[in-house]
C-alpha positions in Angstrom: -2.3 -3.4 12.2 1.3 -4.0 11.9 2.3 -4.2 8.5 6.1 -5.0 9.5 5.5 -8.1 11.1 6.3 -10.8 8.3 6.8 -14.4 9.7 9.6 -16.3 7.8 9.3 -19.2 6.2 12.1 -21.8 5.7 12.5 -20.9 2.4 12.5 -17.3 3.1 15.3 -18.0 6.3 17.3 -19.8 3.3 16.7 -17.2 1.0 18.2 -14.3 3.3 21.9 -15.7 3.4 22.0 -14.1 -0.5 22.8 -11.0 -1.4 19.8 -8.1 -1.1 18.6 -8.3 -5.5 18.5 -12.6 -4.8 16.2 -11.7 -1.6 14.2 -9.2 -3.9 13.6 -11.5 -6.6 12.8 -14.9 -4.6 10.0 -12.3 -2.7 8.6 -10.9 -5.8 8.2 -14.9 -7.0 6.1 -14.9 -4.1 4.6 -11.9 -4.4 3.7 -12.5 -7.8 2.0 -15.8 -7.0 -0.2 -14.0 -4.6 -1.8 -11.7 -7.2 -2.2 -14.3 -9.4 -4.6 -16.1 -6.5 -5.8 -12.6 -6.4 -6.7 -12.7 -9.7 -8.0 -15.7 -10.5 -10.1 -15.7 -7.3 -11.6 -12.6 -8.0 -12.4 -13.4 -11.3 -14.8 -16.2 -10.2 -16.9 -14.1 -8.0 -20.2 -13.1 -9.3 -21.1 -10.7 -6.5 -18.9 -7.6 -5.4 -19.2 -8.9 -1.7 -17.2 -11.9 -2.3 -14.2 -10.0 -3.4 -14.5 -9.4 0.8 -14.4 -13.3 1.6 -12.2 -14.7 4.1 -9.8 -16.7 1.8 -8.9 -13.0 -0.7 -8.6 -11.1 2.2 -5.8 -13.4 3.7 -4.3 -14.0 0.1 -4.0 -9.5 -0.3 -1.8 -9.4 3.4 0.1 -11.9 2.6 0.6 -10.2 -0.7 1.1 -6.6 1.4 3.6 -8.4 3.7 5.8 -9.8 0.7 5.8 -6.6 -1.2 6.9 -4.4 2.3 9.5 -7.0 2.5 10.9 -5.9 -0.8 10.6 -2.3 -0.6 12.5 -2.4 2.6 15.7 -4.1 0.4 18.0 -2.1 -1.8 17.0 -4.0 -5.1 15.7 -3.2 -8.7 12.5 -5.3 -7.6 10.8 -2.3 -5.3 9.2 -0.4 -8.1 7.9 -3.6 -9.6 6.6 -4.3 -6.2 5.1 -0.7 -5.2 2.6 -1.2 -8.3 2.4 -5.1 -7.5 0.7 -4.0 -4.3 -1.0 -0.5 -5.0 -3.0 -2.7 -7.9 -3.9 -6.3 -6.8 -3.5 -5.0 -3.1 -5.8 -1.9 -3.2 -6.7 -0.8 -6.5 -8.6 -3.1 -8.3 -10.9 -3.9 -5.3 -11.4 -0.1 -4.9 -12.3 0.4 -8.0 -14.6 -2.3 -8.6 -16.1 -1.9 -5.0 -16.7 1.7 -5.7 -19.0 0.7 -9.1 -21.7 -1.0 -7.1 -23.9 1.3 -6.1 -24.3 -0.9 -2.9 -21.0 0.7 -2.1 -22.6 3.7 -1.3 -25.9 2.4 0.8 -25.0 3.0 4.0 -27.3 -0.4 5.3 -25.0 -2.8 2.7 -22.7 -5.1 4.1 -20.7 -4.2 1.0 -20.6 -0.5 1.8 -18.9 -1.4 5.7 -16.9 -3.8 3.9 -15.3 -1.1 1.3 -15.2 1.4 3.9 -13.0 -0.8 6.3 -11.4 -1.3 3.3 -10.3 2.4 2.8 -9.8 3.0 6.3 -7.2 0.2 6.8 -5.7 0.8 2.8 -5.2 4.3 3.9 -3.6 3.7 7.3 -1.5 1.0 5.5 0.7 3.7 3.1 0.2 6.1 6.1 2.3 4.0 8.3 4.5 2.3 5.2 5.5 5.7 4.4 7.4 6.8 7.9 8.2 3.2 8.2 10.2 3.5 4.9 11.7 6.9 6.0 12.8 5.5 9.2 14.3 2.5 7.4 16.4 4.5 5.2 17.1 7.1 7.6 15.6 9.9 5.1 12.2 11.7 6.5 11.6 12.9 2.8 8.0 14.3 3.7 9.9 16.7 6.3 12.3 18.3 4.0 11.2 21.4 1.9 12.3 21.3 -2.1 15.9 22.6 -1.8 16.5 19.8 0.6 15.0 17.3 -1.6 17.2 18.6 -4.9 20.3 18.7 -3.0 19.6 14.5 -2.3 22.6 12.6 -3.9 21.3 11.9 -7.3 23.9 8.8 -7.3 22.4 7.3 -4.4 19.9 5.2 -5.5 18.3 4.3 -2.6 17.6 8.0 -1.8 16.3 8.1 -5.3 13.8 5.8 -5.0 12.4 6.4 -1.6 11.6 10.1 -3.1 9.7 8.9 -5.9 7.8 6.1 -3.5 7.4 9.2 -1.1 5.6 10.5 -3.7 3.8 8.2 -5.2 2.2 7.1 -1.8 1.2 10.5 -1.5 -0.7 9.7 -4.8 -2.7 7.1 -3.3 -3.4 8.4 -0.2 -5.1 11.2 -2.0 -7.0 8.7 -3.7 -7.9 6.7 -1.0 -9.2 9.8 0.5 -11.4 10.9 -2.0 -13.1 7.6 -1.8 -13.3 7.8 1.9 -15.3 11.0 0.9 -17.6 9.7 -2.0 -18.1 6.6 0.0 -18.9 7.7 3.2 -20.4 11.0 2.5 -18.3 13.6 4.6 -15.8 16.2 3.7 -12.7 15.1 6.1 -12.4 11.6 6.8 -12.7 10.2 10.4 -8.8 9.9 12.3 -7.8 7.2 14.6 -4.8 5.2 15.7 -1.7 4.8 14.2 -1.7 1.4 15.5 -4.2 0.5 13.5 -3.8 2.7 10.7 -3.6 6.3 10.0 -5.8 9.3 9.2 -8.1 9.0 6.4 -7.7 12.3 5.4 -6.3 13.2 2.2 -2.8 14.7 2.2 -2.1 18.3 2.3 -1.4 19.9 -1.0 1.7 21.9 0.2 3.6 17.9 0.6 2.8 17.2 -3.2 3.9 20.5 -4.5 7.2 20.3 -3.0 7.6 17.0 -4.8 6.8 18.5 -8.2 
């Protein structure tokens, strides 16, 4: 899974000769109009499975690729779009996955499809998070808490990518207690960056340094 590959559009192509807040907000139009297929499509399902269909599934990356292409811009949009994708892009369908009790029948269809679910979620802000660090040149996970105080509070950028550090710490943790109610193990399973990340929960020492 590569969640920096993002195919442009005409529009988009058109859209990029403005300055980086025009970019931002013609992206979180389209972001925006993603959750609200999101929404209404999920609204019409009467079963939990179908929140898994072929059509939502496409409509949430296509949502994840619009909001990554935000938060890689220095705009005011990147906060709106951090919770734009953490809710319609993860949350919700966790949540409402996670109160069948199917969810947790290891012989339901819908208990592979949320697992796959919190596999790929969590190897999504896995690799969003060094992807953003490497984008703005600031590996904010690495540095201890002097190193994070002494960031340039004027610098906005840095600001914010400490904050989004942070907050995707947040839901990794909470994508990995799922992975552990769900699928009934104490560490979650590893594998390839590639394709994700690890689905264990984040070490305590990274959020206290945060704090």
């Amino acid at each position: 899974m590569n969640i920096m590959a993002h195919p442009k559009s005409g529009s988009e192509l058109s859209a990029g000769s403005g300055s980086p807040e025009a970019i931002g907000k013609h992206y979180f139009k389209q972001a925006w109009a993603y959750s609200q297929c999101i929404e209404t499509e999920s609204r019409a399902t009467s079963h939990t499975i179908d929140l898994y269909s072929p059509k939502l599934r496409e409509t949430r990356r296509k949502l994840r690729e619009k909001c990554v292409q935000i938060l890689l811009l220095s705009c005011s949009y990147r906060r709106k779009a951090e919770e734009l994708l953490w809710k319609k892009g993860f949350y919700e369908l966790t949540q409402r996955s996670k109160s069948n009790k199917q969810a947790l029948d290891g012989s339901s269809h819908l208990y592979h499809a949320y697992s796959e679910h919190l596999s790929m979620a969590t190897g999504f802000y896995t690799q969003l998070l060094g992807r953003l660090e490497e984008h703005y040149s600031l590996p904010v996970t690495s540095m201890d808490h002097s190193q994070l105080i002494a960031l340039d509070a004027n610098n906005a950028d840095f600001q914010w990518l400490k904050d989004a550090a942070y907050r995707c710490l947040l839901y990794l943790g909470d994508l990995g207690e799922g992975v552990i109610i769900s699928l009934k193990r104490i560490r979650g399973t590893s594998y390839n960056l590639s394709s994700g990340g690890s689905t264990s929960p984040p070490p305590l020492e990274i959020f206290v340094k945060f704090c």
